[in-house]
N, CA, C and O atoms as a MOPAC input file, in Angstrom:
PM7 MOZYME 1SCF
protein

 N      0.83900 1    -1.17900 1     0.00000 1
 C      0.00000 1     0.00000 1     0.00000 1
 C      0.88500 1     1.24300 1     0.00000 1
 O      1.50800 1     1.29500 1     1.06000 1
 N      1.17800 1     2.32400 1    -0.86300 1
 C      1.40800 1     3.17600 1    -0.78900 1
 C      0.77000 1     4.29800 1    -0.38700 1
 O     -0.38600 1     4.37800 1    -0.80400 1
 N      1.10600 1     5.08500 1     0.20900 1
 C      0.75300 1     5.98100 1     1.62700 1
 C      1.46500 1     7.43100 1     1.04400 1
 O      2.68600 1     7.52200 1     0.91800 1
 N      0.81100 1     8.21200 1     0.80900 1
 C      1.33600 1     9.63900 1     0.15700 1
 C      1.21800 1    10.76600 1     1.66500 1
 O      2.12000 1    11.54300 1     1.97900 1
 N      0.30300 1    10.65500 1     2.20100 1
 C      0.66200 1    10.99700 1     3.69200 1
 C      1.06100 1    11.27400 1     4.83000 1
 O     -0.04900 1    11.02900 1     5.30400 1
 N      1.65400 1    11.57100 1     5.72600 1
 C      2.07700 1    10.84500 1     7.13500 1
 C      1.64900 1    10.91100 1     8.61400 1
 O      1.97500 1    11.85400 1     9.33600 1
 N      0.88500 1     9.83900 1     9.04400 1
 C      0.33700 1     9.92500 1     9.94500 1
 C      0.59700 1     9.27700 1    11.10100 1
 O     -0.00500 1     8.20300 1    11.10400 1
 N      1.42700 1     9.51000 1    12.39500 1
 C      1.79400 1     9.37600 1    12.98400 1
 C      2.13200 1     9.85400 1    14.48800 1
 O      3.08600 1    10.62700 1    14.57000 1
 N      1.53400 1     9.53000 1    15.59200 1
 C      1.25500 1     9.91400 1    16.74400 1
 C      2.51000 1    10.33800 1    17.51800 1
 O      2.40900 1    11.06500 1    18.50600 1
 N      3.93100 1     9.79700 1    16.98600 1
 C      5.14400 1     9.52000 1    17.70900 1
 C      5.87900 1    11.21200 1    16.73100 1
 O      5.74500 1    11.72600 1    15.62000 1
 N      6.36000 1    11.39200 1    17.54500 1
 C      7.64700 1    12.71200 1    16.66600 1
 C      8.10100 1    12.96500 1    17.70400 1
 O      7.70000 1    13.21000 1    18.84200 1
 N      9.60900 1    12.82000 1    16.83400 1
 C     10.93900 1    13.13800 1    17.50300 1
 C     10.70500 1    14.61800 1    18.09900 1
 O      9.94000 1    15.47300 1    17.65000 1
 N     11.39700 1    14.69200 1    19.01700 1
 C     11.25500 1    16.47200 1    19.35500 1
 C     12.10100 1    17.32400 1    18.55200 1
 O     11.82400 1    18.49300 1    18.28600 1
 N     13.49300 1    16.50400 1    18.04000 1
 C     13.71100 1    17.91100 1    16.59100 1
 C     13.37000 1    17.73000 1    15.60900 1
 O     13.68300 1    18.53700 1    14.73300 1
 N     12.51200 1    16.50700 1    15.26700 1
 C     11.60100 1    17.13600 1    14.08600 1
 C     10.76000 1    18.51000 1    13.20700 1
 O      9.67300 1    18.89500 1    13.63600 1
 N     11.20300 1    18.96900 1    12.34000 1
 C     10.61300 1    20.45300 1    11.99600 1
 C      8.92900 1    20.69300 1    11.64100 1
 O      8.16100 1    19.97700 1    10.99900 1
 N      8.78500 1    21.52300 1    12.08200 1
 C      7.24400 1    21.88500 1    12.11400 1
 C      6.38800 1    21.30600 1    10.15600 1
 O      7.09200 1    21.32300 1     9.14600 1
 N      5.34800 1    21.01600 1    10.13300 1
 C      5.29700 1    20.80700 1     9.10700 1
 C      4.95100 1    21.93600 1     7.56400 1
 O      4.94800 1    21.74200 1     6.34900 1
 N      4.73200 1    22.94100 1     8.32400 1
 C      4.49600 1    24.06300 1     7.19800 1
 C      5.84400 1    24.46700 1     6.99900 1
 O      5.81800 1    25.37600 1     6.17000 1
 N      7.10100 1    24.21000 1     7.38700 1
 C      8.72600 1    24.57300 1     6.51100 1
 C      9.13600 1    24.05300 1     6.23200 1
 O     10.21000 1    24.49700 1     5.82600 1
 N      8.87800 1    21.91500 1     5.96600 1
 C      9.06300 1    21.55100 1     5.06400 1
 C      8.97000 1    21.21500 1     3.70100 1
 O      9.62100 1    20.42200 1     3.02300 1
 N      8.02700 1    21.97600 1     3.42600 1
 C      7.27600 1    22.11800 1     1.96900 1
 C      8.45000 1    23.41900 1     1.17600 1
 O      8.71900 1    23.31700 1    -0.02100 1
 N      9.05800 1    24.60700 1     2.06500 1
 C      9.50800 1    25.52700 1     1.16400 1
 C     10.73100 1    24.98500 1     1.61700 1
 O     11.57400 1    25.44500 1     0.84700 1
 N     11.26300 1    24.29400 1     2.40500 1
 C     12.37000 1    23.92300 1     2.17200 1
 C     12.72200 1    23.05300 1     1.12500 1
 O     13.64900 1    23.31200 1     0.35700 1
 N     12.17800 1    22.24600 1     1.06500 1
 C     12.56500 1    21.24200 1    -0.33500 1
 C     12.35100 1    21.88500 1    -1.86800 1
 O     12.82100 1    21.53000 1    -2.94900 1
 N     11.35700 1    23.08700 1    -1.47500 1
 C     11.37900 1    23.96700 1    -3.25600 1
 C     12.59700 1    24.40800 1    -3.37600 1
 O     13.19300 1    24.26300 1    -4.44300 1
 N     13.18700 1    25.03600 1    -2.28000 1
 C     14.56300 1    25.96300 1    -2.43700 1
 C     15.16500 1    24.61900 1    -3.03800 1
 O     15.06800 1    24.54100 1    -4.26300 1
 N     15.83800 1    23.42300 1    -2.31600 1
 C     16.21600 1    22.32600 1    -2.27300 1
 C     16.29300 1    21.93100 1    -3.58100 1
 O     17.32300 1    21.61800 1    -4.17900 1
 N     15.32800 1    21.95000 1    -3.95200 1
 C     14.93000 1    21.50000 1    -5.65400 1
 C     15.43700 1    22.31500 1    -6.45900 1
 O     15.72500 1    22.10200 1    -7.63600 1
 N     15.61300 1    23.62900 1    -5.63700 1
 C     15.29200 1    24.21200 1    -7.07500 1
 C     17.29400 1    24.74400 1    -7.71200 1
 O     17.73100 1    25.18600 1    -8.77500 1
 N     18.23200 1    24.20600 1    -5.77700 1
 C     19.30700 1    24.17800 1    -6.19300 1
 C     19.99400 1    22.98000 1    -7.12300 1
 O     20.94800 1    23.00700 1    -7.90100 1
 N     19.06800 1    21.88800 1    -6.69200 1
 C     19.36900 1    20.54000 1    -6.99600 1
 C     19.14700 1    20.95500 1    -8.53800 1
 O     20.01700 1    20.66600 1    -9.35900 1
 N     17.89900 1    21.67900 1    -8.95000 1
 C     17.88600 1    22.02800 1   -10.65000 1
 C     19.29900 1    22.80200 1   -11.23200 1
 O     20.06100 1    22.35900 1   -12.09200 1
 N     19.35600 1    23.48700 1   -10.84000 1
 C     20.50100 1    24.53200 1   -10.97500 1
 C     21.92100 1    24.10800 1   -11.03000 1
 O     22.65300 1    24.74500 1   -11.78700 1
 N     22.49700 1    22.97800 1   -10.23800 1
 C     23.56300 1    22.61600 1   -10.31500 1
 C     23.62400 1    21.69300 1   -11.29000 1
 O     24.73100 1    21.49800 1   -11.79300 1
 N     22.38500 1    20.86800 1   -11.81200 1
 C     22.40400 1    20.08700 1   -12.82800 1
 C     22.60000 1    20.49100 1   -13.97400 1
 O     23.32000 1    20.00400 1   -14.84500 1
 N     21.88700 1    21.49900 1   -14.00000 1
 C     22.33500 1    22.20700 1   -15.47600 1
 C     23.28500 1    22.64600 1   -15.54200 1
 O     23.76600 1    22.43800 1   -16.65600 1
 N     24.12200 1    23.39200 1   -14.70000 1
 C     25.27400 1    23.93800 1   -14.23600 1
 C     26.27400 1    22.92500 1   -14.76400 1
 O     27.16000 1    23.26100 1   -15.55000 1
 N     26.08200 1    21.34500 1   -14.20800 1
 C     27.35900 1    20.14100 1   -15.07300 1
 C     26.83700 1    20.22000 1   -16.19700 1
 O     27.65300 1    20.08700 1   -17.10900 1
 N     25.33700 1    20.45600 1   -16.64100 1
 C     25.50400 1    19.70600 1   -18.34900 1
 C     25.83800 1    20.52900 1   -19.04200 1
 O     26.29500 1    20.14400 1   -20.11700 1
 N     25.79000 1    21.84700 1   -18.82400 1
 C     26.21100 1    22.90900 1   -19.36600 1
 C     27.96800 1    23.00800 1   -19.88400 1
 O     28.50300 1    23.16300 1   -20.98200 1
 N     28.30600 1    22.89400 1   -18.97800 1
 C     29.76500 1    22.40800 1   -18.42000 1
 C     30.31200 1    21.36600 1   -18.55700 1
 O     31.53600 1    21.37800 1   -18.41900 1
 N     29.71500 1    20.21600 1   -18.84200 1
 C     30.27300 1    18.87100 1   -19.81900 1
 C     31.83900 1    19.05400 1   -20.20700 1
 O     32.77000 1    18.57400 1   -19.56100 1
 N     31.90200 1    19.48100 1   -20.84800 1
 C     33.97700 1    19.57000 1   -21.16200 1
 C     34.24800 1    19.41400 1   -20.45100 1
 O     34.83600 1    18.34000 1   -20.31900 1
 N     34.08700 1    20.44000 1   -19.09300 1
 C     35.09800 1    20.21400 1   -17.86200 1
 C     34.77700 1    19.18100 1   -17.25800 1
 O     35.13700 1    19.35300 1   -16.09400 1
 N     34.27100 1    18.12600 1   -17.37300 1
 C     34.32900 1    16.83300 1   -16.82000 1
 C     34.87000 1    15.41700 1   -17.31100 1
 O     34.21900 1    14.83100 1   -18.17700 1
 N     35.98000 1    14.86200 1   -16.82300 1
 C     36.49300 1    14.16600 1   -17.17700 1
 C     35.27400 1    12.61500 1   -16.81600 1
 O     35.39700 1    11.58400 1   -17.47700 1
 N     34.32000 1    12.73600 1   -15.82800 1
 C     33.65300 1    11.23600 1   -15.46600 1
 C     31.62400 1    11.97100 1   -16.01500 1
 O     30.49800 1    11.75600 1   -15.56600 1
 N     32.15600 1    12.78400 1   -17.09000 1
 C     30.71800 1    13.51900 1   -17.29200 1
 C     29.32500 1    11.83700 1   -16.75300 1
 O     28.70600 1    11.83100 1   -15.68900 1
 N     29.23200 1    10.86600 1   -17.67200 1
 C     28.22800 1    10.03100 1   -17.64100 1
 C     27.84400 1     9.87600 1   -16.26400 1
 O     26.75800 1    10.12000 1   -15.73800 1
 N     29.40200 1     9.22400 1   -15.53200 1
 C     28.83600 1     8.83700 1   -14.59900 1
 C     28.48600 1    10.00700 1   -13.25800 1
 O     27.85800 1     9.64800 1   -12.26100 1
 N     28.93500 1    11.22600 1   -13.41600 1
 C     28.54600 1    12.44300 1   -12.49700 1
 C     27.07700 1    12.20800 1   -12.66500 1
 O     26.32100 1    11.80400 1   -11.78100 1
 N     26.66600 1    12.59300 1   -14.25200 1
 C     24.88600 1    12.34500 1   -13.94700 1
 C     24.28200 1    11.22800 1   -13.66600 1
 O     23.13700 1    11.34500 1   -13.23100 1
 N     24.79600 1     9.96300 1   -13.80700 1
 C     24.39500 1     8.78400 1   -13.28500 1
 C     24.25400 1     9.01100 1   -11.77200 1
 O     23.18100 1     8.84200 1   -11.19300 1
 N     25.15200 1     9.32100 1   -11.28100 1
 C     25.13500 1     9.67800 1    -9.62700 1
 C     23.51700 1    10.26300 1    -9.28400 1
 O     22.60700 1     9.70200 1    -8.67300 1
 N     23.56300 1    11.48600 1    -9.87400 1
 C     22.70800 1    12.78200 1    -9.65000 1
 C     21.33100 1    11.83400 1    -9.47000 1
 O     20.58400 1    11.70900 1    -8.49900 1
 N     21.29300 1    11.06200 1   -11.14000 1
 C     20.21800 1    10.85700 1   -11.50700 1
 C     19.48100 1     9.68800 1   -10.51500 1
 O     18.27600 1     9.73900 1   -10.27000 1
 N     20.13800 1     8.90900 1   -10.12100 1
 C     19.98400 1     7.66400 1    -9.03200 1
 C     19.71800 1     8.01400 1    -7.88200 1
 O     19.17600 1     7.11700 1    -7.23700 1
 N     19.97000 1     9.55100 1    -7.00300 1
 C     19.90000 1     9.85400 1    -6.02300 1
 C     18.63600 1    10.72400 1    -6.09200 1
 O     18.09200 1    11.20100 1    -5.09600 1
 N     18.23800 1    10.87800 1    -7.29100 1
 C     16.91500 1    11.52100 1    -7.72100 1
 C     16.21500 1    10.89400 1    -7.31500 1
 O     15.64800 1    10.94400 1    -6.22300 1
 N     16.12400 1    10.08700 1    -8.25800 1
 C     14.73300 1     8.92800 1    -8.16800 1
 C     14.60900 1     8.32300 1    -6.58700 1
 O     13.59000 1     8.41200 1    -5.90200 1
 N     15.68700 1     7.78400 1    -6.23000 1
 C     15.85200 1     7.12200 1    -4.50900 1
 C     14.78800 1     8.66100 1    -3.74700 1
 O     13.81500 1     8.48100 1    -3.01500 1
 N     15.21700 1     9.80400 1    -4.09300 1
 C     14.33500 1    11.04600 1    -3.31600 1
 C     13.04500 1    10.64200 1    -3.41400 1
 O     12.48500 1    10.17600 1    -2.42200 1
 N     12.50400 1    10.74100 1    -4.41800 1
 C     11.31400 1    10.69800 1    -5.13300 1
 C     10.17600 1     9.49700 1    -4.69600 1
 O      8.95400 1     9.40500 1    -4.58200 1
 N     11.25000 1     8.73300 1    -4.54700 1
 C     10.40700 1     6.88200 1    -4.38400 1
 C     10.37800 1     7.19600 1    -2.75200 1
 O      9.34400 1     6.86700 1    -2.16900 1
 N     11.39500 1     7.78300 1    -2.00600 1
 C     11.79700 1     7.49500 1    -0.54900 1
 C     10.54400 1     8.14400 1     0.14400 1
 O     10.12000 1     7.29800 1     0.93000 1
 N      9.64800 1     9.44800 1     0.20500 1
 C      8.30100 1     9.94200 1     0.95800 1
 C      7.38600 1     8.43900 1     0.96100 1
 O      7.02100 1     7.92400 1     2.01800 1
 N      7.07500 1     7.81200 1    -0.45900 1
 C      6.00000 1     6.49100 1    -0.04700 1
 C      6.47400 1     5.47100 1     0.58700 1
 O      5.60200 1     4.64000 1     0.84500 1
 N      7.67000 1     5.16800 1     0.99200 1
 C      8.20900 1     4.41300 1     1.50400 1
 C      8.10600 1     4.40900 1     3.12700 1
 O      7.69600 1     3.54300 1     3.90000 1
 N      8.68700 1     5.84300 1     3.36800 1
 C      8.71600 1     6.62900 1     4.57400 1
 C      7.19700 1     6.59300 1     5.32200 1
 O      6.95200 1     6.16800 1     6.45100 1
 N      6.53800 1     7.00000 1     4.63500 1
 C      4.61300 1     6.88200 1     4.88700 1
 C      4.11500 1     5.85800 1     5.28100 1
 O      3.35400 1     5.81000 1     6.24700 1
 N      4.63000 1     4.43000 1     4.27800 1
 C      4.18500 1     3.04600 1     4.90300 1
 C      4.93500 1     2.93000 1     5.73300 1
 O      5.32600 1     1.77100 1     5.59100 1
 N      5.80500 1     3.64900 1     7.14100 1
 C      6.17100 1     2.88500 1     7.81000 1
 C      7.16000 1     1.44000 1     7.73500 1
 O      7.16600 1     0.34200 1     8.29200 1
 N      8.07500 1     2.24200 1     6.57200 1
 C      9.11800 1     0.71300 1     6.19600 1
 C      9.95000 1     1.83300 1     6.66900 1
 O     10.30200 1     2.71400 1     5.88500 1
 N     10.28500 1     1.84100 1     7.92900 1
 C     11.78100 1     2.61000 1     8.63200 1
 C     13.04700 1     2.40000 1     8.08500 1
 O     13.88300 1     3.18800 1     7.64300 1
 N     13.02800 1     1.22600 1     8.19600 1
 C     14.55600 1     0.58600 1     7.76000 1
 C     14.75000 1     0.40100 1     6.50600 1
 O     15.95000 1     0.42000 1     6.23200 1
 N     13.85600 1     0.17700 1     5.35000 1
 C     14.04500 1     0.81000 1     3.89700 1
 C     14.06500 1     2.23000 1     3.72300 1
 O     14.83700 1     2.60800 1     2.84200 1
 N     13.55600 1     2.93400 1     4.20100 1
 C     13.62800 1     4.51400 1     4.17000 1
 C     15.08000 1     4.89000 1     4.21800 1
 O     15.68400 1     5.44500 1     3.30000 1
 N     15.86300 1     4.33800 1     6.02400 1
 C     17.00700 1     5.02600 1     6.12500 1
 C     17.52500 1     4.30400 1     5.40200 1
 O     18.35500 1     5.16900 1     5.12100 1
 N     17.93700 1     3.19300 1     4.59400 1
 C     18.55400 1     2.73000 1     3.54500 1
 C     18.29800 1     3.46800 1     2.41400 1
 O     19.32200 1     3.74600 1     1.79100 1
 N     17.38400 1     3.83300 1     1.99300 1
 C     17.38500 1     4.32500 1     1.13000 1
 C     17.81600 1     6.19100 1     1.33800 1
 O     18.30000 1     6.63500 1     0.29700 1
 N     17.71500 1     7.10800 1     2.33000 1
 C     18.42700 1     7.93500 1     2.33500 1
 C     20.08600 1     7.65000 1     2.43500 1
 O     20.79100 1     8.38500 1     1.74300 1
 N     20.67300 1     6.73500 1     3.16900 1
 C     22.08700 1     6.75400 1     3.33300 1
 C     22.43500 1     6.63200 1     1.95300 1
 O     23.33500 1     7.38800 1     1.58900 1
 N     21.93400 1     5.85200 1     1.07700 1
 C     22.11500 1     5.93900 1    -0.62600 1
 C     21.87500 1     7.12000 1    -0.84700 1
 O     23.03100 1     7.54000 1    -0.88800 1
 N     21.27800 1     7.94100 1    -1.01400 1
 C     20.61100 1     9.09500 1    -1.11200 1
 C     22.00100 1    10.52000 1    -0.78100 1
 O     22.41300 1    11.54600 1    -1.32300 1
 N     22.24200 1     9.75100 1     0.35400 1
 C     23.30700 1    11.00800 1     0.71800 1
 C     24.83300 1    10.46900 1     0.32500 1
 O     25.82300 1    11.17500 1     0.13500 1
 N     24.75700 1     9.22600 1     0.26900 1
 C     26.16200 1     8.34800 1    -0.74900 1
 C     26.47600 1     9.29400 1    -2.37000 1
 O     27.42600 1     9.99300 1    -2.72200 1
 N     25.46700 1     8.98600 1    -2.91000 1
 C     25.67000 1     9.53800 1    -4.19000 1
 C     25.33800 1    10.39400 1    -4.38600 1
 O     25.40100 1    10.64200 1    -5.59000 1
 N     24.68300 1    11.63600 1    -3.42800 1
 C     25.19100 1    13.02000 1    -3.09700 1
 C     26.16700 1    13.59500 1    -3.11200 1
 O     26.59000 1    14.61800 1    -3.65100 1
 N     26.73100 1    12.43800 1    -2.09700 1
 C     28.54300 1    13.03400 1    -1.78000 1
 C     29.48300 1    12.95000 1    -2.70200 1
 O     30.45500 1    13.70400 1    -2.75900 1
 N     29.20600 1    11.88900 1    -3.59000 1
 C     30.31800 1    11.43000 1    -4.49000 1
 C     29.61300 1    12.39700 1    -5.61300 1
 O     30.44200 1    13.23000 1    -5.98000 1
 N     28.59200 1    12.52600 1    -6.15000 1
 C     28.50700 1    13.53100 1    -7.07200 1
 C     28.94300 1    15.24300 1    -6.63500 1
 O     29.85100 1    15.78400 1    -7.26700 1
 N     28.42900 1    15.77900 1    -5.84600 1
 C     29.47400 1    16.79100 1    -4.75500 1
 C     30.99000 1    16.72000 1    -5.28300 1
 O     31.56900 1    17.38400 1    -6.14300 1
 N     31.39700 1    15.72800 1    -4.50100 1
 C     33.17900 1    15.69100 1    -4.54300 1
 C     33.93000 1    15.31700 1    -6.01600 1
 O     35.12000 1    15.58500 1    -6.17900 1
 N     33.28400 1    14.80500 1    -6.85100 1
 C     33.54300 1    14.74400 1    -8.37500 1
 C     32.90500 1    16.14400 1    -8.86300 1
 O     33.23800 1    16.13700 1   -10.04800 1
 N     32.51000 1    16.80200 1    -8.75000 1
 C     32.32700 1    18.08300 1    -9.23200 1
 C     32.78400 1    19.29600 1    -8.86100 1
 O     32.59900 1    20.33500 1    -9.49400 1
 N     33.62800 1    19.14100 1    -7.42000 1
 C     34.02900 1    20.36800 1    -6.84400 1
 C     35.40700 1    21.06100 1    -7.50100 1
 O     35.75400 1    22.21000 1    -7.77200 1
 N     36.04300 1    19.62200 1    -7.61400 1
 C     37.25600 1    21.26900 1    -8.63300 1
 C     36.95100 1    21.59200 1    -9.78200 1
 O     37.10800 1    22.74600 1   -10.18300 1
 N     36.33000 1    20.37700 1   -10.71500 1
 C     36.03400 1    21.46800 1   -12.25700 1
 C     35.23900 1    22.52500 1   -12.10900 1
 O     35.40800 1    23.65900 1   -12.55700 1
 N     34.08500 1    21.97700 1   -11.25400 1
 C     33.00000 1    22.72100 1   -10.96400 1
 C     32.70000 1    23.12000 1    -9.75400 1
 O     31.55500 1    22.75300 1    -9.49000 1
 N     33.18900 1    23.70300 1    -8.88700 1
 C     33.03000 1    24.18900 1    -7.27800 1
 C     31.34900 1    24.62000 1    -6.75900 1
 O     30.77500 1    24.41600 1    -5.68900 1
 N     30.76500 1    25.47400 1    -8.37100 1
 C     29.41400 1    25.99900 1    -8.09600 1
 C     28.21600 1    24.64600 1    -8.16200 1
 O     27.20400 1    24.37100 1    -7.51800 1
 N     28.77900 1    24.16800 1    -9.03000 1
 C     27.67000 1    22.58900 1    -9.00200 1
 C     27.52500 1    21.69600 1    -7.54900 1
 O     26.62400 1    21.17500 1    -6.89000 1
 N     28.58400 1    21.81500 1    -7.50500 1
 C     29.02500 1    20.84700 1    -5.99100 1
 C     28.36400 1    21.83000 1    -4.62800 1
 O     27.63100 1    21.27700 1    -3.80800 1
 N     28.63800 1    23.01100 1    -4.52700 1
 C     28.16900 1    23.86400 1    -3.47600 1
 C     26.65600 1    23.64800 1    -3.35100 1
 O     26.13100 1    23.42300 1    -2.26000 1
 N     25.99300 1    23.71900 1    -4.46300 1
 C     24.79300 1    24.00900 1    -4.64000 1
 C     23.99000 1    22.47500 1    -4.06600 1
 O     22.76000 1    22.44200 1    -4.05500 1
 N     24.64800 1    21.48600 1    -3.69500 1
 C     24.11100 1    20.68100 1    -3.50900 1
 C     24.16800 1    20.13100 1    -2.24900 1
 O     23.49700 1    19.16500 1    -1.88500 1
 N     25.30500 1    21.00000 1    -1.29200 1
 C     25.69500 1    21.02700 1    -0.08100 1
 C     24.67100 1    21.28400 1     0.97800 1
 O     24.62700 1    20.93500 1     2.15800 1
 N     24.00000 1    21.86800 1     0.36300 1
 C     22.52500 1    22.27200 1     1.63800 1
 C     21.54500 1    21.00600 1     1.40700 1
 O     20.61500 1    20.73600 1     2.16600 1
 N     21.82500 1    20.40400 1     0.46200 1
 C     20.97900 1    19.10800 1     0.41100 1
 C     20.84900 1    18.32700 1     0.79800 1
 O     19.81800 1    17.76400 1     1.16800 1
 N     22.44800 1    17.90100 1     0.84700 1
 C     23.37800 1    16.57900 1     1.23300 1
 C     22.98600 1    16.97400 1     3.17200 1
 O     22.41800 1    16.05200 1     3.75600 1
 N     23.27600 1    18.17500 1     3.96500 1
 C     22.73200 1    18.47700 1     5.10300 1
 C     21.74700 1    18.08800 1     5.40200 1
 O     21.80800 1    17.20100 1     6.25400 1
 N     20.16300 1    18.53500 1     4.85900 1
 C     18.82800 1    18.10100 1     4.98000 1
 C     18.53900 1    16.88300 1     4.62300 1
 O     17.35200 1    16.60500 1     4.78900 1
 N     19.17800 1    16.07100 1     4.20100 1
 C     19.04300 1    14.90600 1     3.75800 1
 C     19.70100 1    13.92600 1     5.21500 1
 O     19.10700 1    13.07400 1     5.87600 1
 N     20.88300 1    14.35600 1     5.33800 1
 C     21.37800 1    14.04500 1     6.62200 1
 C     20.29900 1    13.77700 1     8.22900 1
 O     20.15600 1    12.92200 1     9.10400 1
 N     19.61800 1    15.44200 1     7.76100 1
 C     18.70100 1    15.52700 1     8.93200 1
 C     17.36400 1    15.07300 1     8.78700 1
 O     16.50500 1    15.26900 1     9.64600 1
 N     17.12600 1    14.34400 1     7.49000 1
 C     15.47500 1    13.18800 1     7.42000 1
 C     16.52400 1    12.39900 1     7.84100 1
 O     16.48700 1    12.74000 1     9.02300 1
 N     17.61700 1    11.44400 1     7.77600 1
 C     18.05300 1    10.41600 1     8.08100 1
 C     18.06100 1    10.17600 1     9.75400 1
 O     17.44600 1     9.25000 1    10.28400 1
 N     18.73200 1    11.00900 1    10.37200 1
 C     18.32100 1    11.13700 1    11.43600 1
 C     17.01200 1    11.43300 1    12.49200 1
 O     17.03400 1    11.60600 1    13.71000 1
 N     15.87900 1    11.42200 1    11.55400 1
 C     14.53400 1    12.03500 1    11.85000 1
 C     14.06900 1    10.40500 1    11.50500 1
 O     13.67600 1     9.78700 1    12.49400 1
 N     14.07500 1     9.84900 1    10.54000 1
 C     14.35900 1     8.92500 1    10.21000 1
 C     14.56500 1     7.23500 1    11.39700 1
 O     13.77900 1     6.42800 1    11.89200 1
 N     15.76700 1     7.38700 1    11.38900 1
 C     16.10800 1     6.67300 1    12.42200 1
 C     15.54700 1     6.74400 1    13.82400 1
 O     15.73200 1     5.81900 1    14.61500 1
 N     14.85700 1     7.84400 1    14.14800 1
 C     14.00400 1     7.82800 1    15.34800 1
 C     12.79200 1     7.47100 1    15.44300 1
 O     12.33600 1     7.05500 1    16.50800 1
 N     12.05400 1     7.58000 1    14.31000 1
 C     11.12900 1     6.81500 1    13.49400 1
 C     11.59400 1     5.40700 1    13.83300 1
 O     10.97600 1     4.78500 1    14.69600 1
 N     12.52600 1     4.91700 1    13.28300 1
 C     12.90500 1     3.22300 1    13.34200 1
 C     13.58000 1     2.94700 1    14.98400 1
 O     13.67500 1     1.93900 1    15.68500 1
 N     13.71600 1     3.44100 1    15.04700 1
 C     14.64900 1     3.29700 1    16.57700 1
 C     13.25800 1     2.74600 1    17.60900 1
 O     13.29800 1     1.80900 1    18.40600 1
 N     11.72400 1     3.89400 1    17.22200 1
 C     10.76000 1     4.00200 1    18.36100 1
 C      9.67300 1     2.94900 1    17.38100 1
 O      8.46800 1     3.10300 1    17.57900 1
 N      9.95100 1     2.28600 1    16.72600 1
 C      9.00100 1     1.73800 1    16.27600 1
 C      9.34000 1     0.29900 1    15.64300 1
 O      8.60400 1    -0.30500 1    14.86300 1
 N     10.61200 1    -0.15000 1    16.13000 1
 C     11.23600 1    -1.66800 1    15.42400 1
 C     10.73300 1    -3.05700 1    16.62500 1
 O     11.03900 1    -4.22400 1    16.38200 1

């Protein structure tokens, strides 16, 4: 059953209120847009071009799939699937920072918030395994 939702009686106490996670993830998105174009634009200067967007693109979709996951209450697929999430964050990040320093930056506030569902995350699984 997929669950677009989240309904849940238990929250961590630093969990963030729910009306600032909606404009946080637009900003989020909308750097995550920006640095993408930023490499394809920039293609020459990359010596591992395919697999930089392979990275990007895999850590996309894992975003995307990871809220219905999170909703049904599969804890421990969730934080698996963020620690991937922030894996090929990092490595797309750190393969882009010297050709491209602005691609890689731009994705640094991500790789953070992503950090902090993982840990939001895990308290979820911690209070409910």
């Amino acid at each position: 059953e997929v669950r677009l939702t989240f309904n849940s009686e238990y929250e961590p106490f630093f969990r963030p209120p729910g009306w600032i996670v909606g404009p946080i993830w637009a900003v989020l998105y909308t750097m995550l847009a920006f640095s993408i174009y930023y490499t394809i634009m920039n293609r020459d200067k990359l010596e591992k071009y395919n697999s930089i967007v392979f990275l990007f693109l895999i850590q996309l979709i894992l975003n995307v799939l990871w809220p219905s996951v999170f909703n049904s209450a599969e804890y421990l697929i969730s934080l698996v699937m963020l620690i991937l999430i922030i894996a090929f964050s990092l490595l797309y990040a750190n393969l882009t920072f010297k050709p491209l320093p602005t691609a890689s930056k731009l994705v640094w506030p991500y790789i953070a918030w992503v950090t902090f569902a993982a840990l939001i995350n895990t308290a979820y699984f911690l209070e409910f395994r």
